[in-house]
N, C-alpha and C positions, 0 to 999 in steps of 0.2 A: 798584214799577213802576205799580201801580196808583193810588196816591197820584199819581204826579206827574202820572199820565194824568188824571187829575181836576183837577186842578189846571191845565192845559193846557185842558181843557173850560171851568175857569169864567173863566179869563183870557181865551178865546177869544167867551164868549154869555153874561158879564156886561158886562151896556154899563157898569152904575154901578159895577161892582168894577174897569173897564178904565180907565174917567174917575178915579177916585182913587189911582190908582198914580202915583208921581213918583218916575220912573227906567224900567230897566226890570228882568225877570228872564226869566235863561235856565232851561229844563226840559227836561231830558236822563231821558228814561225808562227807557234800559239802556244801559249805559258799555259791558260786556265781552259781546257778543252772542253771540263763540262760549261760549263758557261759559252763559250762558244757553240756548244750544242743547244743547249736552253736559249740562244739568243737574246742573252743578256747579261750584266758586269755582275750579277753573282753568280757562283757553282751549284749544283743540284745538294749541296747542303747549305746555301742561302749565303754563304760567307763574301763579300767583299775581298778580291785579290789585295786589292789597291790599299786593304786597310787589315790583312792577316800577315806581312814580311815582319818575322823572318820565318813564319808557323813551326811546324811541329813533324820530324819525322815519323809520325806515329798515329797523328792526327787523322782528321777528315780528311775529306779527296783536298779543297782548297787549301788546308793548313800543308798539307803533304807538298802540293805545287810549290808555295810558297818557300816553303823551306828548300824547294829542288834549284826556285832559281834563285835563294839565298845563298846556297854553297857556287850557283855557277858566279853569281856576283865578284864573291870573296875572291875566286881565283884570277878575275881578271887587272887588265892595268886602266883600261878603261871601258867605261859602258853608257850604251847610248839606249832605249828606252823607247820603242814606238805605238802611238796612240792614235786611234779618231775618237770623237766624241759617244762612239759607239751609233744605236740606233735611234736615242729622242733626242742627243744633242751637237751642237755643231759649233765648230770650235775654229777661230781665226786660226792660218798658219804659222805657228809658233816655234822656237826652241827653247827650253825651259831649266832652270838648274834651281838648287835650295842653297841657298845665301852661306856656305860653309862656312864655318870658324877659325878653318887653316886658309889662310890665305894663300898661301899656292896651291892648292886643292881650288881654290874658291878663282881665281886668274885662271887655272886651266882650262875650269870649266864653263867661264865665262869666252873665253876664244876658240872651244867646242860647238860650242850652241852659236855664233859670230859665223863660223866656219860652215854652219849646214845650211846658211844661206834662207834662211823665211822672211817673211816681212817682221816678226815682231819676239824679240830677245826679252822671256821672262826671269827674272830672276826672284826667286820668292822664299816664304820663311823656312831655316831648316829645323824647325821644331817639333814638324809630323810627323809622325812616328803610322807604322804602316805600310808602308808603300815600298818597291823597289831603291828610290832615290836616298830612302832613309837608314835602308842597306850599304848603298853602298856610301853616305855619310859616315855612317860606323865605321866600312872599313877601311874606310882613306881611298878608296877609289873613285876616281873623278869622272863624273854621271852627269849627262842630259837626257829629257825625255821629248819629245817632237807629239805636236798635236796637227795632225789634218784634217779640217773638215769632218763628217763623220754623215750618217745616215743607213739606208739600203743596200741603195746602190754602189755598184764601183768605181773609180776615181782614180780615170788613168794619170789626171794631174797627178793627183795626191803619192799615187804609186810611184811616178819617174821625178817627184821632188824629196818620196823620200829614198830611193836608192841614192838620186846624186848629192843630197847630202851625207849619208852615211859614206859614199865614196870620199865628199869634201872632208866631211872631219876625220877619215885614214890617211887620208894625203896631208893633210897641216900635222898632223901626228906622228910622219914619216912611214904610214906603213904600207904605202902603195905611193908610183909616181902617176899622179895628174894635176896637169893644171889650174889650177885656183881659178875659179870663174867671177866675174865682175859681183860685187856684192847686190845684194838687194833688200840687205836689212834698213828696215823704214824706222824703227824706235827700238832703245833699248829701256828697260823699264823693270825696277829694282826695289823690289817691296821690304822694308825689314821689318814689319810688323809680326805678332806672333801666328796670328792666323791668316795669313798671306798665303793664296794658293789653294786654298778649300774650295774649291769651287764647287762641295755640293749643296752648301749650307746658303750662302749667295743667294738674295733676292727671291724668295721663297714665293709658291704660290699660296693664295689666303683662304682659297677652297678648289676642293677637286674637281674638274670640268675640261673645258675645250679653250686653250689658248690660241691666242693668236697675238702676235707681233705686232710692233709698230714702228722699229726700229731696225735696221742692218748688220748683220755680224761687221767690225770692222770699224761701224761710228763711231766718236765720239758724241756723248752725253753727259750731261749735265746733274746733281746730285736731286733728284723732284722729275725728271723727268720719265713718263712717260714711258716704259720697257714695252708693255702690250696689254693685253685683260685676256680675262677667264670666265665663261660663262657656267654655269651650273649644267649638268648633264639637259637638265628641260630645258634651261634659256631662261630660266625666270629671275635669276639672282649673275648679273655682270659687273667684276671690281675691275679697276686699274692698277697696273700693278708700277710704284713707283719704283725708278733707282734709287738706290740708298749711298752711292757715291757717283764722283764724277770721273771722267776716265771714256778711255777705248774701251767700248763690247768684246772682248775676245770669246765666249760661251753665248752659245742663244740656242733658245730652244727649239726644235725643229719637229719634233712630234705632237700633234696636237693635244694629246691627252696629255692635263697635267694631276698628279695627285696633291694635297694640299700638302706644305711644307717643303715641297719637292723644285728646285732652283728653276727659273725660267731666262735667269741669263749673269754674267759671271763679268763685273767690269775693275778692268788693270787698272788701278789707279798710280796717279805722279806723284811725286812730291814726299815719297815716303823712307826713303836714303836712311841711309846710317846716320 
């Protein structure tokens, strides 16, 4: 939110950054406000943004959101998608796209997500249906979504990496002149699996209690190891929660409270290509 509030400022009192735009862009600083109000990824009708696109003009407050930024999708040529993990989870710096079927839809959006400059290029299944990215799947518009970090607090990193990547990916798209800045992408990593990318379902906890870690957003781990444990509200019942694959941590969970079934950490695995 605060990115794109920035971003809203400099479109609005850069005369020179306003004269070199050719086109234009929309900036939408919070999609689902009840949720945002409630302090949490669902609306005050319980609904999941992320899992009601394309809803319903007519619907709940969520289906209604949904549907408002299904029609802004449709109109544009390209769209880019900003996210933190919210407030239980934390998410390595990412950019992220769904594995499309058109293959220059699919190149595009892979030199979109290259271009916004994070350490870690996901690319994952496009088969989930739900979400913004699956919108703009449908409508042939080429979409990344950006994951930084996530929590309480604010994150002036996280704010000035993601304005200057949305600047990066205007300028490789010709729609502003800047600079191309020295890359910094560390891995690229390309899942064609069908459930590639769910990251709520992921490494689930085996009872409701107080997590804690044992591992780093960012590591690599191994398919048995080790994620963290969960102790029972008393203390009296403590499991271990293994990985179920091997791969980079890119999701960990950063709130203590977990409820059972509910993911404690979310790992990118290799080796899964076309």
């Amino acid at each position: 939110m605060l990115a794109v509030r920035d971003l809203i400022r400099r479109f609005s009192n850069d005369d020179e950054l306003r004269r070199s735009l050719c086109g234009s862009i929309t900036l939408v600083p919070v999609v689902n406000e009840t949720a945002f109000a409630r302090g949490h990824r669902c609306g005050e009708d319980g609904l999941d943004l992320a899992r009601t696109c394309p809803g319903q003009a007519d619907g709940s407050v969520t289906e209604r959101a949904a549907f408002e930024l299904n029609v802004l999708i449709r109109k544009t040529d390209f769209y880019i998608d900003l996210h933190t993990g919210g407030t239980e989870l934390s998410v390595f710096p990412l950019a992220g796209y769904v594995l499309h079927r058109d293959g220059a839809i699919l190149e595009t959006q892979r030199e979109m997500a290259k271009a916004f400059n994070l350490p870690l290029v996901w690319g994952t299944s496009a088969e989930l249906d739900g979400r913004s990215l699956s919108v703009g799947r449908d409508a042939g518009v080429p979409a990344i979504y950006v994951e930084y970090l996530g929590g309480t607090a604010g994150c002036a990193e996280g704010q000035s990496k993601c304005v200057d990547g949305c600047l990066n990916v205007m300028s490789h798209l010709g729609f502003i002149d800047r600079e191309s800045p020295a890359s910094v992408v560390e891995e690229i990593i390309e899942d064609y699996r069908p459930e590639s990318g769910h990251m709520q379902v992921c490494n689930p906890s085996p009872i409701t209690g107080f997590f804690q870690p044992t591992v780093e957003l960012g590591q690599d781990v191994d398919s048995g190891s080790i994620l963290g444990t969960v102790s029972s509200v008393g203390g009296g019942d403590t499991r271990e929660i293994a990985a179920t694959q091997s791969g980079r941590v890119v999701v960990l969970r950063q709130f203590p409270r977990v409820n059972k079934g509910e993911t404690v950490g979310v790992i990118a695995e290799r080796g899964h290509g076309e």
